[in-house]
N, C-alpha and C positions, 0 to 999 in steps of 0.2 A: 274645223271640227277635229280634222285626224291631230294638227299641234298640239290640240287641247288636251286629246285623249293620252299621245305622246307624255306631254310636261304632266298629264296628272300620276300616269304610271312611273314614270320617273321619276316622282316627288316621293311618294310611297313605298319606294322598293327602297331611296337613296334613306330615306326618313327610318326604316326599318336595319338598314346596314349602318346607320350613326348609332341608333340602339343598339343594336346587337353585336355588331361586331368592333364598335367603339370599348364596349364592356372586353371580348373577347382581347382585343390589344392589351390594352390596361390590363388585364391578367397574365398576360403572357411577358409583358414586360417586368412585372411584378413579381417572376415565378411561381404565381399559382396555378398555371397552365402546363404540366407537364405529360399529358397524354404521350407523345414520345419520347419519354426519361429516358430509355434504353439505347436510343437513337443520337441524343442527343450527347449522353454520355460518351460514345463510340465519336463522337466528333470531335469533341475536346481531348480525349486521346490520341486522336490523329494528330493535332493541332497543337499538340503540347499543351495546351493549357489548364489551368488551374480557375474553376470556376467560380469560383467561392474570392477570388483578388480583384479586388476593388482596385480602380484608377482613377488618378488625380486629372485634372484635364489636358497636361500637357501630354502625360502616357496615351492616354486615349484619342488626342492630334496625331502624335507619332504613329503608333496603333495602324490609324488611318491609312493614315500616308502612305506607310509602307505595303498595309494591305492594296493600295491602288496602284502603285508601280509596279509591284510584282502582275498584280492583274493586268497593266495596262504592254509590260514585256509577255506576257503570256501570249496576248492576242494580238501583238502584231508579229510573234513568232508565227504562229499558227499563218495567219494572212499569207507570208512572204514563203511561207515551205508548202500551202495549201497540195502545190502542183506532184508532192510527192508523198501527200496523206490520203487518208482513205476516203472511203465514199464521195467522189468525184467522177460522177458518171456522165460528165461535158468536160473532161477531164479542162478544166481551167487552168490556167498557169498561176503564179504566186502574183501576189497584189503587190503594185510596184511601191519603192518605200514612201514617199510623201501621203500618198493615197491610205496607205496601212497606218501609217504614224495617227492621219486623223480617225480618222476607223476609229483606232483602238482608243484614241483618247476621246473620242466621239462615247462608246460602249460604255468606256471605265468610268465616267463623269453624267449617265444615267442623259448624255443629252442625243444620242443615236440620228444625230443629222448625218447623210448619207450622200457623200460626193460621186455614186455610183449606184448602176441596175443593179438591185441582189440577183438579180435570177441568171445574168449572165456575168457575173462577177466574182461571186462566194461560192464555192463546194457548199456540196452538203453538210460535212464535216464542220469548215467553218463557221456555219450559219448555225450549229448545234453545239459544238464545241467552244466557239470562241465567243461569239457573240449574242448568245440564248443565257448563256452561262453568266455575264455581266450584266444580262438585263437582270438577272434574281440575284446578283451581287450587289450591284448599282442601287438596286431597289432601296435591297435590307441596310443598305450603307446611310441613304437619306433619312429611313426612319429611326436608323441608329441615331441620328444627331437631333434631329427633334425630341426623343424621350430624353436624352443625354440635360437638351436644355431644360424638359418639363422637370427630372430631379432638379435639377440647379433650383430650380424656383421653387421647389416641394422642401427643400433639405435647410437644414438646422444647421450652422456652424459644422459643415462638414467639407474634409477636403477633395473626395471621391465625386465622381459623377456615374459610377459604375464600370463596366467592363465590356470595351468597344467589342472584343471578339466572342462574348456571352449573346453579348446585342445582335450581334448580324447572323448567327447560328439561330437563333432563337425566330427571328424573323423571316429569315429565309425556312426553318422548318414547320413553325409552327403557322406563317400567315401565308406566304406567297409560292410554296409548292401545292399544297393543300388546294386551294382557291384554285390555282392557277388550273390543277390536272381537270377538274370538275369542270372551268370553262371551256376547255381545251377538246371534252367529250362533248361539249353543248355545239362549238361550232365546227363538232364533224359531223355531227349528227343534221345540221342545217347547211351541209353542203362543203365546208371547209376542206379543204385537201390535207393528208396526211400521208404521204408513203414517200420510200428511197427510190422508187425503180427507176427513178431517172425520167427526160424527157417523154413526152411521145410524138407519136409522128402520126400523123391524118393524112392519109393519101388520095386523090385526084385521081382518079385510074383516066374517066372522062376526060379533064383536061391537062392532064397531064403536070400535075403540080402537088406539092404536098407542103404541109406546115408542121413545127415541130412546136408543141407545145410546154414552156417549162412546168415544171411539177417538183416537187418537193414537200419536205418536213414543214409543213407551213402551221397548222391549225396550233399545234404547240406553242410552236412561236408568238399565233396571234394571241394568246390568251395573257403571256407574259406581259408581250408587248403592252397590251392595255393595261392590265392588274398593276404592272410595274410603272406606270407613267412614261413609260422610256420611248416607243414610238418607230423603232426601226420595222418596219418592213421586208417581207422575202421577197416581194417583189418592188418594182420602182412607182408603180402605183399603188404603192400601198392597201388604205382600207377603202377604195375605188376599185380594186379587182377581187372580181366575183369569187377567188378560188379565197381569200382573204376575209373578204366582207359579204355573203354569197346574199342575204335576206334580209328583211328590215329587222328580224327579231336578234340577227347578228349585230345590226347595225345598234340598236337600242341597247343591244349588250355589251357593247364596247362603252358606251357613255357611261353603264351603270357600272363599269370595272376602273374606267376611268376615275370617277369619283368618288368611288367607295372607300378607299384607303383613307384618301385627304380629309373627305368628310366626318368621318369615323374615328379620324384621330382629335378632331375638338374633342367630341364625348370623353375619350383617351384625356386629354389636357385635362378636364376639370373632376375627372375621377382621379388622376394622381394627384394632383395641385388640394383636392378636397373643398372643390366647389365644382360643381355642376352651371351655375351661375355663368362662370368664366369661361368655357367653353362654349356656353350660350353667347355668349357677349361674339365672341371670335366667330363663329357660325355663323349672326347673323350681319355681321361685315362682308362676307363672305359671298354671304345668300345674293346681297344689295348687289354689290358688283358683277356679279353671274348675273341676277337679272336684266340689268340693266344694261350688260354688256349686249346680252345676247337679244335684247328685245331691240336698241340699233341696229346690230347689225341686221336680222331679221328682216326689220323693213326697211333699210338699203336696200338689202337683195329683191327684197321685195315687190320692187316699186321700176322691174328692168333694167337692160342695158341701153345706153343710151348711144353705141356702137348700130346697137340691134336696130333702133327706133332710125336711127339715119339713113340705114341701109332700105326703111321703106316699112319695115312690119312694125305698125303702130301698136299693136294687141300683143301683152306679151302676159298674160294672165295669170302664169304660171309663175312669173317675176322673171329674174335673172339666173334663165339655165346653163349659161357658157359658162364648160367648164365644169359640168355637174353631173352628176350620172341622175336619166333620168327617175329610173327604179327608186330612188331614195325622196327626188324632189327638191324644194329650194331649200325648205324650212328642215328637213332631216338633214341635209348637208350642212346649213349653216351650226345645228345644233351641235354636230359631230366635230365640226372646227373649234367651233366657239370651246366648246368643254375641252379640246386640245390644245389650245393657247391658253385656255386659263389656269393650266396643268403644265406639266414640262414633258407632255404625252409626243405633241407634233403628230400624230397620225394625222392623217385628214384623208377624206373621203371627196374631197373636191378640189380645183385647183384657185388657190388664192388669188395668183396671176390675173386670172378672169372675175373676180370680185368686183363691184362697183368701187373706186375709189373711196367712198365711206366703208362699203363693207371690207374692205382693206385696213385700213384704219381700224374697224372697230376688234379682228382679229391682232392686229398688232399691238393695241391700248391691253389687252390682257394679259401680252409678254411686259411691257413697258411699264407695266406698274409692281411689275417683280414676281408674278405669276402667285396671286396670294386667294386665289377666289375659285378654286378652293387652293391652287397651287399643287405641284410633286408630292408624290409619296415621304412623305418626311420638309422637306424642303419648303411647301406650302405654310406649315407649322413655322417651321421654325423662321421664316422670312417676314408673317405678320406678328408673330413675335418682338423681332429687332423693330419693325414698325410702331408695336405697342410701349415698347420701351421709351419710345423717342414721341409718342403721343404723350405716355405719363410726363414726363418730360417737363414737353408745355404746360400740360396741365397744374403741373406743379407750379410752374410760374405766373398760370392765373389765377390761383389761389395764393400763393406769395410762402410757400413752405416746399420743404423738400419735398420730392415726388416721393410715393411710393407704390410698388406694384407686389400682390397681393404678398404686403405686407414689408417688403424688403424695400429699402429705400436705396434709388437710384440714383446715385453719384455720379461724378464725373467718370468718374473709369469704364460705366456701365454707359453712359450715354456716348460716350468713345467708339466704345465696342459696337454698340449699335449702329452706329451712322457710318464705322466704315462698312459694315458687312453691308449694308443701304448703299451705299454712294460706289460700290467694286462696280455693279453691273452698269449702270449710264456712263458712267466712265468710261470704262470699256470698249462699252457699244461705240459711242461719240465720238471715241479715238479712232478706232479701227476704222466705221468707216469714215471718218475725216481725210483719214491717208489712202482708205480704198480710192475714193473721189479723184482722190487731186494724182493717184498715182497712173502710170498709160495699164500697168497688169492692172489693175483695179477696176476702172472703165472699161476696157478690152472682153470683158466676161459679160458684159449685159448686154441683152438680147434686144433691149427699146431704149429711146433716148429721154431726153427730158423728164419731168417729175415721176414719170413710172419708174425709168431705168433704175432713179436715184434710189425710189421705194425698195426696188429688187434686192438694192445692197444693203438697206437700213433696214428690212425684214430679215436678212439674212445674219448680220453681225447680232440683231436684238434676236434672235432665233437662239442662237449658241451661246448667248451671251447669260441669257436665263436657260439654258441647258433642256432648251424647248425640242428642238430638232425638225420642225416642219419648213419645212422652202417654199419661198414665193411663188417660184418656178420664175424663167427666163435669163434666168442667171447660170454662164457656163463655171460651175465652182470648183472643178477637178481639173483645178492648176496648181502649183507652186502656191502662187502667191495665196491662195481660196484657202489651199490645205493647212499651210501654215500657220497665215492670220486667224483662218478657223480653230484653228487646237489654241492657239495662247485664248482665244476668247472662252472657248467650254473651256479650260484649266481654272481661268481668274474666274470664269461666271460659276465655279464648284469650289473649290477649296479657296477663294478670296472670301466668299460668303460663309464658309463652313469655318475655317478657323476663328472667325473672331467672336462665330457664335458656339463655338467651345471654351474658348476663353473668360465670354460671357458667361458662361453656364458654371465655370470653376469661379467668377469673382460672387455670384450668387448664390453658392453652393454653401460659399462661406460667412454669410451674413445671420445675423439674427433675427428674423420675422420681430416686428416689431407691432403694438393693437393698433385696432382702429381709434381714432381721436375724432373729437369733433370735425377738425379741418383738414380731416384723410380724402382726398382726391378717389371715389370710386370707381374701378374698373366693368363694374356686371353690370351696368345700367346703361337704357339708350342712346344719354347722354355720352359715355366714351363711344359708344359705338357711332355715333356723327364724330364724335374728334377724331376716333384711330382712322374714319373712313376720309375726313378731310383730308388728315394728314397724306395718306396714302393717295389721292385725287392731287392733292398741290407736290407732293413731290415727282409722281408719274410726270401729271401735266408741265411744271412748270420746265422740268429738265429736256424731255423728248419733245415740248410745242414748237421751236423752234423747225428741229429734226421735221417731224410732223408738215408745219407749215410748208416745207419745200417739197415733199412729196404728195401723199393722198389728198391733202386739202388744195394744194397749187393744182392738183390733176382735176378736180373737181369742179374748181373754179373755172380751170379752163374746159369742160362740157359745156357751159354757159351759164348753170344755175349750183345756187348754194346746197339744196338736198336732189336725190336724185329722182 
């Protein structure tokens, strides 16, 4: 009963923010949203720029680029001098370089996987300066490229896609500080921690012992955190520690900030694109795979540990709590995961680690199919997109005429662009850990042997790989090898996927929408939504099943039985 009341409140509030705040994007990208004209004006003065200058797509790649290197030296400046900046009241020393390198490319690439305690690792300073900072950078940068692509398929023979630094100003002021400061009072008000004063200390006078407790600028953080999809944590248990995640109405709020952006930007798609329809279409792709994901995992978890049941306790009613905080339960935790792999969020509120084997899988199948249900802020969009691209595709060839998608007809150059920005992340992942496996640094960091150990590392490469940031746990990753491999994986799993869907965006910007014809392949109808969703099922599956085979389902097997 409490699940039910759970999914029906969070069907209604999310169903309300794809209304309202779907419209509200779309206006703002549109510039008829300028309630901070004054503000925003003072920005582009800062910034040098000229707001009214259109960019072609290669400016608006560059644009990018530069925006994120600069961001990405910013913050691993800050990391490495922390020891001699301010507000550092555990006065911590600087983050040594390998550990800052991935940090900072971890923050700058919106995937905030974390080879490190925030709470005994990061100042305060840092934790508000350098890395608060990129989560509403990172943010506005992913939904930069999703409208970038939605013009491209709205525009007329044009060569422009807009103007990447109009874009991220706009976003960061208009959607993700706004939002953000509003949740940010909600979960202080439910317990969240917010102050500088530094640790405290609890003292034992009786037995003669005391604890220090960390404390910090957290509540701010959390509300980024979710809103932004990004997922870094102040502390190392993340949305599991109570100063974090203090209530279940905290815990429900983090889902519904989780999904609000990603969901909100269909309505966004078919309000610029000028079909409502088509936004429908991409929603309810979207809806299927959330449902379906999370209704497995669910009852995985559901259904005990099978650790638990040999050790003697037959009755585990409750399903499978290792690993879980009780306060929350099985089904709020899985729902808190599930929404964070399906996202590029990674927060979680429970430890994967201790998943059933299937419920392990069903969290990983969310990153593995490119994180598109709903997907990141911006990145979600723009990722079932290249997917629909390459669905019209086929489609096209089972009707036997060029594809087209709403209205622009998709050539070779376009279905190019789409399969590589598809094919960057399995690659990727497959490589990386191919050589994790067979390397001794590689092997040397896992914590268990056999098909789990494997899982730890093929969780962890498909983590950063779709710029998710959540860890399996058991995995020691604050090595050399961990830090490094990890950053080239968020680098290629961000801008491998971003550029070619720029690219895309400038080769369709310039085409001519052409009418509907008798034997036009339609996109708003159920029928694409079973092909976009096939397509996105056989290419997840077909690539990672092997992967797959040799971890969560070989672990599983070896329990004794095929479900748990």
């Amino acid at each position: 009963m409490q699940a039910a009341i759970t999914i029906i409140v969070l069907v209604v509030i999310i169903a309300l923010a794809w209304r309202f705040l779907g419209d509200y994007l779309a206006n703002v990208y549109t510039g008829r949203t300028r309630w901070l004209a004054p503000v925003e004006r003072l920005a582009y003065r800062a910034l040098g720029i000229d707001p009214t200058a259109e960019q072609d797509w290669k400016t608006y790649a560059v644009s990018l680029i530069a925006f994120s290197v600069v961001a990405m030296f910013f913050t691993y400046a800050i990391e490495r001098l922390q020891g001699s900046l301010p507000f550092n009241p555990q006065h911590l020393p600087g983050v040594t370089p390998a550990l800052a390198f991935n940090t900072a490319v971890s923050f700058v690439t919106n995937t905030n996987w974390q080879n490190y305690a925030g709470e005994s690792t990061m100042s305060y300073f840092t934790q508000m300066a350098a890395l608060v900072v990129q989560m509403f950078a990172s943010a506005a940068v992913g939904i930069a490229v999703a409208v970038a692509l939605v013009r491209g398929l709205a525009a007329r023979k044009r060569e422009t896609i807009g103007n990447f630094w109009v874009d991220v100003v706009r976003g960061t002021l208009y959607v993700l500080l706004p939002i953000a400061a509003v949740a940010a009072l909600i979960f202080v008000a439910q317990g969240a921690i917010q102050t500088l004063s530094g640790p405290a200390t609890v003292r034992d006078a009786l037995n003669g012992v005391h604890q220090v407790i960390p404390r910090g600028p957290v509540a701010s953080q959390e509300s980024i955190k979710q809103l932004g999809t990004n997922g870094g944590g102040f502390f190392n248990a993340n949305g599991a520690h109570p100063f974090e995640n203090p209530t279940p109405i905290t815990n429900l709020l983090s889902v519904i900030l989780i999904l609000a952006i990603p969901v909100a930007l269909t309505r966004t798609f078919g309000k610029m694109v000028g079909s409502m329809r088509q936004g429908l279409a991409i929603l309810a792709v979207m809806t299927v795979i959330f449902a379906g994901t999370l209704a497995f995992t669910a009852t995985a978890e559901s259904r005990g540990n099978t650790a638990v049941s040999r050790a003697g306790i037959t009755s585990q009613a409750s399903g499978n709590l290792v690993g879980k905080e009780t306060r929350f339960g099985t089904f709020n935790s899985v729902l808190y995961d599930v929404t964070s792999t399906q996202t590029s969020t990674g927060s979680v509120n429970s430890t994967p680690d201790s998943y059933t084997p299937l419920g392990g899988l069903g969290l990983l199948s969310g990153m593995m199919l490119g994180e598109i249900s709903p997907g990141g802020v911006g990145s979600g969009l723009y990722t079932i997109l290249l997917f629909a691209i390459l669905a019209v595709f086929i489609g096209g060839l089972m009707v036997g005429r060029t594809p087209e998608y709403l209205g622009k007809k998709i050539q070779a150059k376009q279905v190019q662009l789409a399969t590589i920005g598809i094919l960057v992340m399995p690659i990727t992942v497959l490589i990386l850990t191919a050589i994790a496996v067979e390397t001794t640094a590689g092997r040397a960091a896992t914590l268990n042997a056999g098909p789990h150990g494997f899982t730890e590392i093929l969780y962890a490469f498909t983590s950063q790989g779709n710029n998710n940031g959540s860890a399996f746990a058991g995995l020691s990753s604050n090595t050399g090898f961990y830090n490094i491999a990890g950053a080239i994986a968020m680098l290629l799993g961000r801008f491998g996927v971003m550029l070619p869907t720029l690219a895309l965006a400038g080769s369709l910007a310039k085409k001519t929408p052409v009418p509907e014809g008798e034997g036009t392949f339609r996109t708003d109808t159920p029928i694409f939504g079973v092909l976009l969703t096939g397509v996105l099922l056989i290419v997840g599956g077909l690539t990672f099943f092997p992967a797959l085979a040799l971890g969560p389902v070989a672990e599983q097997l070896a329990a004794g039985r095929i479900w748990p």
